[in-house]
C-alpha positions as CSV (number, residue, x, y, z in Angstrom):
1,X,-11.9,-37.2,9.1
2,X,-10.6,-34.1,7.9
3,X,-6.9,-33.2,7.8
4,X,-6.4,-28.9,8.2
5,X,-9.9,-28.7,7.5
6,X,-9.2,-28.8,3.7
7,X,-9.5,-32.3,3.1
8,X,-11.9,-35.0,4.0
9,X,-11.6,-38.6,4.0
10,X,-13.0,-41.6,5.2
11,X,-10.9,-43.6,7.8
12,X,-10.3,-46.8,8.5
13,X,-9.0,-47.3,12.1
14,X,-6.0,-49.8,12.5
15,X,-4.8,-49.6,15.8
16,X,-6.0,-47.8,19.4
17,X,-3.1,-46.8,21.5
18,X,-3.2,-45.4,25.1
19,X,-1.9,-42.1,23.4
20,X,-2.9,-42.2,20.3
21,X,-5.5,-44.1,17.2
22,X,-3.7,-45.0,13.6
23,X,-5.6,-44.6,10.7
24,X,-5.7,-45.5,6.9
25,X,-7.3,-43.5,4.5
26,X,-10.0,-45.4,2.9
27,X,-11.5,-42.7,0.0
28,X,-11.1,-39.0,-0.3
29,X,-14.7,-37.2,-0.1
30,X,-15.6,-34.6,-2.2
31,X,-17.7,-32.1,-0.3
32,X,-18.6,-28.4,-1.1
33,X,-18.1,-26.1,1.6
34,X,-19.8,-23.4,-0.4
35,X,-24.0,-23.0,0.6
36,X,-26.0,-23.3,-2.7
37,X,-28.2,-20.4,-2.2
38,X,-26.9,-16.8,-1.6
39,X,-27.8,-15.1,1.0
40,X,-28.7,-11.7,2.1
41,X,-29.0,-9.9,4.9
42,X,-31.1,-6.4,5.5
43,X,-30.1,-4.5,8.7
44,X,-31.3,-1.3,10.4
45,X,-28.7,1.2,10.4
46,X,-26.9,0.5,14.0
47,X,-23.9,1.5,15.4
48,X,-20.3,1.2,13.6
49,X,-18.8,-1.2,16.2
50,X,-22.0,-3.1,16.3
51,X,-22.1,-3.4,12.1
52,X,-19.0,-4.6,12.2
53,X,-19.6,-7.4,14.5
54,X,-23.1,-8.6,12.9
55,X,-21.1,-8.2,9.6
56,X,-18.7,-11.1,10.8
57,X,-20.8,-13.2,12.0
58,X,-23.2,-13.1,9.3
59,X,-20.2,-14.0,6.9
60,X,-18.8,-17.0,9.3
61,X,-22.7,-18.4,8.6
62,X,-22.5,-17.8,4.5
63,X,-24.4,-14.5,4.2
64,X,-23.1,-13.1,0.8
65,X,-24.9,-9.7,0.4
66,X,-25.6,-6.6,2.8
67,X,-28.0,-4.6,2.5
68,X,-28.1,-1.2,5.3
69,X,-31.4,0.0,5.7
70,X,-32.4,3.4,7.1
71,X,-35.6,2.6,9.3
72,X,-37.9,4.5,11.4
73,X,-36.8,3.0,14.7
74,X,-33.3,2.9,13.8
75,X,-30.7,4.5,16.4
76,X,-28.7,5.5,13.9
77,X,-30.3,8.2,10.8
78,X,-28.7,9.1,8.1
79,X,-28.6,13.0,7.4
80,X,-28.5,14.6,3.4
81,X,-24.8,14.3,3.6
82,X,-24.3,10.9,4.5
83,X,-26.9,9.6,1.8
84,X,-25.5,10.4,-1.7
């Protein structure tokens, strides 16, 4: 059981209302929310709104590292002024 998803416990259940279920703590668990590897995503250049969308949920699913790529097919190019 978790309590605003910052702790975790084990529970030990004590009673089952009609409304409600009473609980005892039984051991605090020690997880790591972190991934152990890193991870990175390359993306064809797209669209602004678009980026900014893949770049969120990429980071809800632990991606740590972006990488923009200009590619042949890409929508998006990037001219001499845009690539310094």
């Amino acid at each position: 059981m978790t309590f605003n998803n910052q702790s975790a416990y084990t529970c030990k259940i004590i009673a089952i209302n009609i409304d409600s279920i009473e609980v005892e703590r039984v051991e605090k668990l020690n997880i790591d929310t972190e991934l152990p590897q890193k991870i990175t995503i390359c993306s064809g250049l797209i669209k602004a709104d678009k980026y900014e969308w893949m770049l969120q949920k990429a980071t809800e699913l632990g991606a740590n590292d972006f990488i923009a790529v200009g590619m042949q097919r890409s929508v998006v190019k990037l001219t001499d002024n845009k690539s310094g």
